[in-house]
C-alpha positions as CSV (number, residue, x, y, z in Angstrom):
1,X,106.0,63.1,92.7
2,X,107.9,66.0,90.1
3,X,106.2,69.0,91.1
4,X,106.0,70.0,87.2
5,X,103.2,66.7,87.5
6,X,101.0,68.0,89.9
7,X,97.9,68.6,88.3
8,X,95.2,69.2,91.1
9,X,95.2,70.9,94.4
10,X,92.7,71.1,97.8
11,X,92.3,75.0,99.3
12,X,90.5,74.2,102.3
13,X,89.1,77.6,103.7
14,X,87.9,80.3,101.5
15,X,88.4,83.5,103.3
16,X,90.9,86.2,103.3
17,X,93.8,83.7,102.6
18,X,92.8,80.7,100.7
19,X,90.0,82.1,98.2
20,X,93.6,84.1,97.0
21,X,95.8,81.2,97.3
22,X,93.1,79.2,95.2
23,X,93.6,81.9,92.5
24,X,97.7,81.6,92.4
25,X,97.1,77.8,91.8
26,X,94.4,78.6,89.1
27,X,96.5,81.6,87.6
28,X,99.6,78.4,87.1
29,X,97.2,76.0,85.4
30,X,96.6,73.5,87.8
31,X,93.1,72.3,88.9
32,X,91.9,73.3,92.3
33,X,89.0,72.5,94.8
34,X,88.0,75.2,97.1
35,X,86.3,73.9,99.8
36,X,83.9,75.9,102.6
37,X,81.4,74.8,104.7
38,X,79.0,78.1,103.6
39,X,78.3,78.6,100.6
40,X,77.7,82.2,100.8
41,X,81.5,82.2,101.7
42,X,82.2,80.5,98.7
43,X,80.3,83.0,96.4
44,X,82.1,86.2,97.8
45,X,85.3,83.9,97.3
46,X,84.4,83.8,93.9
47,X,83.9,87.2,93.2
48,X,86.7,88.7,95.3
49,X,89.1,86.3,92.4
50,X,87.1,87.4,89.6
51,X,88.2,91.0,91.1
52,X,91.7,90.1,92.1
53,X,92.3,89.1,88.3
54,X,90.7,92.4,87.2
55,X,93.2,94.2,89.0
56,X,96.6,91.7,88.1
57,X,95.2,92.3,84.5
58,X,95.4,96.4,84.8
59,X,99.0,96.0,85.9
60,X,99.6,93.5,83.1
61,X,100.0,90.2,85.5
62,X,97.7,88.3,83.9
63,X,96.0,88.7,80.8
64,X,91.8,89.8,80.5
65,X,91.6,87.1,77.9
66,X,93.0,84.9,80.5
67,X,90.3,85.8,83.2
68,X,87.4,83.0,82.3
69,X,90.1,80.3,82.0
70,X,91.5,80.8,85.4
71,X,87.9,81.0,86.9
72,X,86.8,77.5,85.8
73,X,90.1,75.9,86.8
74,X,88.8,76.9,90.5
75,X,85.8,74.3,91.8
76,X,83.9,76.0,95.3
77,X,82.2,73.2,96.6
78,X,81.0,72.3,100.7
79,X,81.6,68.6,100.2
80,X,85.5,68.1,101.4
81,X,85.4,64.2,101.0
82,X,84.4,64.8,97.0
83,X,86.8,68.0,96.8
84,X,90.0,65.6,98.4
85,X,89.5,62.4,96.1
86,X,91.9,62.1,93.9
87,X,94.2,65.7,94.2
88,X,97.9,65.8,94.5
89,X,98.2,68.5,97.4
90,X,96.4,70.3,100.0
91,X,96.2,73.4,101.9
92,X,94.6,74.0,104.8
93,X,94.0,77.7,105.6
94,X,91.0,77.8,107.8
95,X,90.5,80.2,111.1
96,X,93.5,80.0,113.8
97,X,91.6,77.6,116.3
98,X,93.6,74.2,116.8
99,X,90.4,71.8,117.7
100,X,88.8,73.2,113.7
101,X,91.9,72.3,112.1
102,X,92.8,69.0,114.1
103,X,89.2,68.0,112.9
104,X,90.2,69.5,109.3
105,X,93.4,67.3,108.9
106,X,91.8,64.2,110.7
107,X,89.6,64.5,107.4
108,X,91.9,65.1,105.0
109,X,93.9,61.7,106.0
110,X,91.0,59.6,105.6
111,X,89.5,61.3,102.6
112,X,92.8,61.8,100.5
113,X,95.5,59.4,98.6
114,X,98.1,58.0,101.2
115,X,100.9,60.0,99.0
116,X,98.8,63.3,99.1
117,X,100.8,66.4,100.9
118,X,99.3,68.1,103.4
119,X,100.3,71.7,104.2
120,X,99.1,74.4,106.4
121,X,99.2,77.9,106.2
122,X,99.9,78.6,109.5
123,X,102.7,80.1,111.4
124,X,101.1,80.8,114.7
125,X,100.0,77.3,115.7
126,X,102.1,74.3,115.9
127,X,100.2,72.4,113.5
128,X,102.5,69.5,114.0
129,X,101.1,68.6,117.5
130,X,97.9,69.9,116.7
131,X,97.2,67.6,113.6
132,X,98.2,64.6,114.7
133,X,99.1,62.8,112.2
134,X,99.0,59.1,111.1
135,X,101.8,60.0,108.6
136,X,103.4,62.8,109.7
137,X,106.3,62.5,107.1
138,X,103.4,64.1,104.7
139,X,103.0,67.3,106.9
140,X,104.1,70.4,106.4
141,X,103.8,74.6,106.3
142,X,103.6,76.3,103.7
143,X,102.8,80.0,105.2
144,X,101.7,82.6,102.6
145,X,101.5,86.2,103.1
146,X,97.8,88.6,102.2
147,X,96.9,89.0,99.0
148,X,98.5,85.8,98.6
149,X,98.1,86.5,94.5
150,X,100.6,89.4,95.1
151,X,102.9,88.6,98.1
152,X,105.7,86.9,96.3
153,X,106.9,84.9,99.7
154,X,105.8,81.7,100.8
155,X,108.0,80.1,104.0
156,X,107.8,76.3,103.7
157,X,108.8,74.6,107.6
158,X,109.0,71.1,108.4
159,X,107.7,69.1,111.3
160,X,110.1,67.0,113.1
161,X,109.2,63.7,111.5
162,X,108.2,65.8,107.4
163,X,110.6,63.9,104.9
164,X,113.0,66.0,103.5
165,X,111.2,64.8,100.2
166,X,108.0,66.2,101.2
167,X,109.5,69.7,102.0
168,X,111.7,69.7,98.9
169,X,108.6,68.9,96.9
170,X,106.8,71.6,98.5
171,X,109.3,74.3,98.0
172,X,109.2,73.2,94.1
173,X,105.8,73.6,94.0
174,X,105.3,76.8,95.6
175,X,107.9,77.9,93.0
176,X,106.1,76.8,90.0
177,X,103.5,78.9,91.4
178,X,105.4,81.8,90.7
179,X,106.9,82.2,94.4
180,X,109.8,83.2,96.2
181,X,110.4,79.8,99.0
182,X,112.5,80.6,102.2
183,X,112.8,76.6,103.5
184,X,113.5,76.9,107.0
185,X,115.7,74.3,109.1
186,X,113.0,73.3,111.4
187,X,109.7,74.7,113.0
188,X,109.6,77.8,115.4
189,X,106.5,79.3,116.3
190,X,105.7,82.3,114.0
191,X,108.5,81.2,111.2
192,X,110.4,84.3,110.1
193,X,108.5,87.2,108.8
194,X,105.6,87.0,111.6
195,X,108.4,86.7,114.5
196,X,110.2,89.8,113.2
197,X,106.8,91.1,112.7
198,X,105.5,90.4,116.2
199,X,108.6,92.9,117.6
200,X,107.3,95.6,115.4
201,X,103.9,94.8,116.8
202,X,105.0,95.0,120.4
203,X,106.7,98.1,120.1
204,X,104.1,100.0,118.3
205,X,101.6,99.1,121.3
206,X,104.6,100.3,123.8
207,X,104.9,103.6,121.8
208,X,101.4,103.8,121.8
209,X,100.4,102.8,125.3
210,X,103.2,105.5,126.4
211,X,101.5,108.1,124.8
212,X,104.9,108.8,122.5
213,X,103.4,109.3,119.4
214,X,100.1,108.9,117.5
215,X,99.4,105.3,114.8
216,X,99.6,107.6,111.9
217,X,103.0,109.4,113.6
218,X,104.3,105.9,114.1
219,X,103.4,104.5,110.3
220,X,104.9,107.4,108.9
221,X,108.2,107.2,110.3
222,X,108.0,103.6,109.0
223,X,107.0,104.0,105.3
224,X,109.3,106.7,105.1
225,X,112.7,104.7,106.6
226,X,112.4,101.1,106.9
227,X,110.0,101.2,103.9
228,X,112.7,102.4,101.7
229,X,115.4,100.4,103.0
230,X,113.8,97.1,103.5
231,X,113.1,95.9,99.9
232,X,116.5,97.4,98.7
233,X,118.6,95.6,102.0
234,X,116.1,93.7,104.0
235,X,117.5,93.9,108.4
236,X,120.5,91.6,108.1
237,X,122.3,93.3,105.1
238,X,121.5,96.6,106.5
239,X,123.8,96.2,109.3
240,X,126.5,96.2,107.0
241,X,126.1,99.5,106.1
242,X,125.7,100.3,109.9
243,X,129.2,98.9,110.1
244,X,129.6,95.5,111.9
245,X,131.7,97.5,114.7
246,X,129.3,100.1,115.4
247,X,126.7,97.0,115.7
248,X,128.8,95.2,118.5
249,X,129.7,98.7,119.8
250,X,125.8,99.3,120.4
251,X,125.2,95.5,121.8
252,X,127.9,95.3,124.2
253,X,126.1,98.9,125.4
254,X,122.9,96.9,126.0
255,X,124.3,93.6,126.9
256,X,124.0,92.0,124.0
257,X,125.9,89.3,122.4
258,X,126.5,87.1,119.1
259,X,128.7,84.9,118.0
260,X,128.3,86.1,114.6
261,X,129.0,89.8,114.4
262,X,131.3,88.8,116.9
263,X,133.6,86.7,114.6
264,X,133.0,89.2,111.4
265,X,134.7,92.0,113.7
266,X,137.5,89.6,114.8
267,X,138.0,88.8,111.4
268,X,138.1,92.4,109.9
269,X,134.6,91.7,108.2
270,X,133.2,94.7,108.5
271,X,130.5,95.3,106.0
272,X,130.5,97.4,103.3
273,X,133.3,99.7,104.1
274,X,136.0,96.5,104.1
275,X,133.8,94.8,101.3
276,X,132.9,92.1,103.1
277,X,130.7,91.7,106.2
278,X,127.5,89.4,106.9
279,X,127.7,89.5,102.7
280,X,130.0,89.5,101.1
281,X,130.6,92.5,98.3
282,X,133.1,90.6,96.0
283,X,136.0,93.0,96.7
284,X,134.6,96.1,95.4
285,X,135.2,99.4,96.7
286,X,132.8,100.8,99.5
287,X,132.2,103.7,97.1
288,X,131.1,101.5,94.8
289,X,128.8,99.4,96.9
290,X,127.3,102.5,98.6
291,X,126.5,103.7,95.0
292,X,124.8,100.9,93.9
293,X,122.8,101.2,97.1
294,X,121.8,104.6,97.2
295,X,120.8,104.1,93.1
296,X,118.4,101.7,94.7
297,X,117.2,103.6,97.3
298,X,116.6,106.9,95.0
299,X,114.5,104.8,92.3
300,X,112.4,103.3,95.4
301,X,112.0,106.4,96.8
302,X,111.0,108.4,93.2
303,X,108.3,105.5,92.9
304,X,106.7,105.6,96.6
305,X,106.1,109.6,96.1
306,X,105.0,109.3,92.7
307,X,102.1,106.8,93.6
308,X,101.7,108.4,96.9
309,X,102.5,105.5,99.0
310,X,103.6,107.8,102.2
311,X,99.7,108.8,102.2
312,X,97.1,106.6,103.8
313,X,95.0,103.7,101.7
């Protein structure tokens, strides 16, 4: 199926992920089910879109006139058998326990079309194993990241046997939604953003366990350094402003190695002092490329003071 067809969708779960998720699908005009097993859950759901709407329509996302529309195009309901008749694709974003969503995706085979796509939103389990599926070439992740309605990213992972139609299809979709699709080469537990994440997560509790610093000391220095840089260079381009040599100089200190930065040194590739590195800087002049950069940096930094971002929410 053309992605630009898809006219109805499945959010299974309605909590902190999918009630938003049902939103984004809403918000791009296509017909979606979400589905709970409390109704109570469903009613807060409801409400928390009717308030996630309010606030994309202050900042001029969507428009007020807009709001009633994108409300009726969502359909809570506790029946998942009605909810999966007929719809096009399916997300599954109920809590992290494998025997719920094994029982979830047993469900969703014999209550949806054979040429239905069925995604997950997880990235901690292996929902591969866990689902077993009778047609596995139909699975797939598709991870988003809370609010979902805001977080531009969604990473789309294949299972070992997912057609390369089925993720190609998926990344389309999540597209015409609006998002920004990394399509990874094949599944690793935690994808990319969580596993970089899960570092940051273990070294906090080091630092904290130690006694080194207090949580607010430790998410300052963050917001104001890796906050900055991050949108403007994300942690691969930023090494080429390190300077590739200073980067193997510092890994060959701790007995590190790879191939990569190895073969960018070898080569001359420097980063943004030889105009070309991990990126490549189309022969401009490092004073150039550091200008552009620091432009960047300066804007994002005159926005995050101005809002107060370096303050707690």
């Amino acid at each position: 199926m053309d992605p630009k067809n898809v006219k109805s969708a499945l959010v299974v779960g309605a909590g902190v992920m999918g009630h938003s998720i049902a939103q984004v699908f809403a918000q791009a005009r296509i017909e979606v089910n979400l589905v709970d097993l409390d109704g109570k859950i469903l009613e807060r759901a409801m409400n928390l879109v009717k308030s996630n709407l309010e606030t994309l329509a202050e900042f001029g996302r969507v428009s007020g006139d807009e709001i009633p529309q994108i409300l009726a195009r969502i359909h809570p309901s506790t029946d998942l058998a009605a909810a999966a008749k007929g719809v096009d694709f399916v997300l599954e974003a109920v809590v992290e326990v494998p025997d719920v969503k094994k029982r979830i995706f047993s469900q969703l085979e014999e209550f949806c079309p054979e040429d239905t796509v069925l995604a997950s939103n997880t990235s901690t389990l292996d929902i591969f194993s866990i689902a077993e599926a009778k047609k596995p070439e139909r699975l797939v992740a598709a991870h988003w990241f809370a609010p979902p309605h805001i977080i531009p990213l969604v990473e789309v992972v294949p299972g070992p046997k997912t057609s390369p139609e089925v993720v190609t299809f998926t990344a389309k979709l999540m597209e015409r939604l609006g998002k920004k699709t990394v399509v990874m080469k094949e599944f690793v537990p935690a994808f990319i953003v969580n596993r970089i994440q899960n570092y940051i997560g273990m070294a906090f509790f080091e630092i904290l366990d130690n006694g080194w610093a207090t949580p607010q000391e430790i998410d300052m220095a963050v917001k104001t350094s890796l906050g900055i840089r991050l949108p403007i260079v994300g942690v691969v381009q930023c090494l080429d402003f390190t300077g590739l040599d200073l980067v193997l100089d510092i890994m060959k200190s701790t007995g590190l190695k790879n191939p990569l930065i190895e073969e960018k040194v070898t080569q001359g590739h420097l980063g943004a002092k030889t105009s070309k590195g991990i990126y490549d800087y189309g022969g401009r002049s490092e004073v150039e490329i550091l200008k552009k950069r620091d432009r960047l940096y300066l804007k994002t930094l005159d926005h995050l003071e101005r809002i107060e971002a370096f303050e707690p929410v």
